[in-house]
C-alpha positions in Angstrom: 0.0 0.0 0.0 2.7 2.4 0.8 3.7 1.8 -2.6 1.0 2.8 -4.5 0.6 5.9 -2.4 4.3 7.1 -2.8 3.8 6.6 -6.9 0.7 8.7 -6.9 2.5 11.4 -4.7 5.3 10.9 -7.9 2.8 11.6 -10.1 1.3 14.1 -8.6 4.5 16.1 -8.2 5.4 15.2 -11.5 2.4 16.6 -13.0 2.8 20.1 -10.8 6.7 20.5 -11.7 5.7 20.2 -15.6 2.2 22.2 -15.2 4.4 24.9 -13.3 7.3 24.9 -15.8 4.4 25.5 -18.3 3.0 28.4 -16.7 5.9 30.1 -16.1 6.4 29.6 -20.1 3.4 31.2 -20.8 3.5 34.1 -18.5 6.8 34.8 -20.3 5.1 34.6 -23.6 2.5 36.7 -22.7 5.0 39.7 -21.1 6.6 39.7 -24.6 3.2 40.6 -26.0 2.7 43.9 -27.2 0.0 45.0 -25.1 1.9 44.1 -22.5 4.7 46.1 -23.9 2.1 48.8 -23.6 1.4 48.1 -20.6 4.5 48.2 -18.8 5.5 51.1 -21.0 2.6 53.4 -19.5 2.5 52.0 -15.6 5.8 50.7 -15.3 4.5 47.1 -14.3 4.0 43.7 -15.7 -0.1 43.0 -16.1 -1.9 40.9 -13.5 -2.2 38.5 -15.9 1.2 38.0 -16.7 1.9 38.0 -12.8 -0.3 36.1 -11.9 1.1 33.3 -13.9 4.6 33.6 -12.7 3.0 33.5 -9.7 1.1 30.5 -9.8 3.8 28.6 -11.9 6.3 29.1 -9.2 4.1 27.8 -6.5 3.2 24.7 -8.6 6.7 24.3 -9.6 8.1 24.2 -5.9 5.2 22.3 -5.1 6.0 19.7 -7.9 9.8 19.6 -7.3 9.3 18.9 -3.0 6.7 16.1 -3.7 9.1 14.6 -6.2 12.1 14.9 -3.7 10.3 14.0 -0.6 11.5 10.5 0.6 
């Protein structure tokens, strides 16, 4: 039983590093847009949506990486 349980936490982990990775790909994508060009041209910041991407693919990312490393 304990397993099956440590695979799924693998997978699990697994799934959040690459889902993380991918967000963080996209949210760099997106802040080499041109309205977000525009964006941070006129306020001087990235957009929400660009942040909130980094944001969430870092957490998912860490997440991912200390289930995959946890023993």
């Amino acid at each position: 039983m304990s397993t099956d349980s440590n695979s799924l936490v693998k997978l699990i982990g697994l799934i959040l590093l690459i889902g993380g990775i991918g967000m963080l790909f996209w949210g760099y994508q997106m802040s080499d847009a041109f309205t977000s060009k525009l964006t941070e041209g006129l306020t001087g910041a990235l957009p929400d949506a660009v942040m909130y991407r980094y944001i969430g693919g870092a957490i998912s990312s860490v997440a991912g990486l200390f289930l995959l490393l946890k023993k």
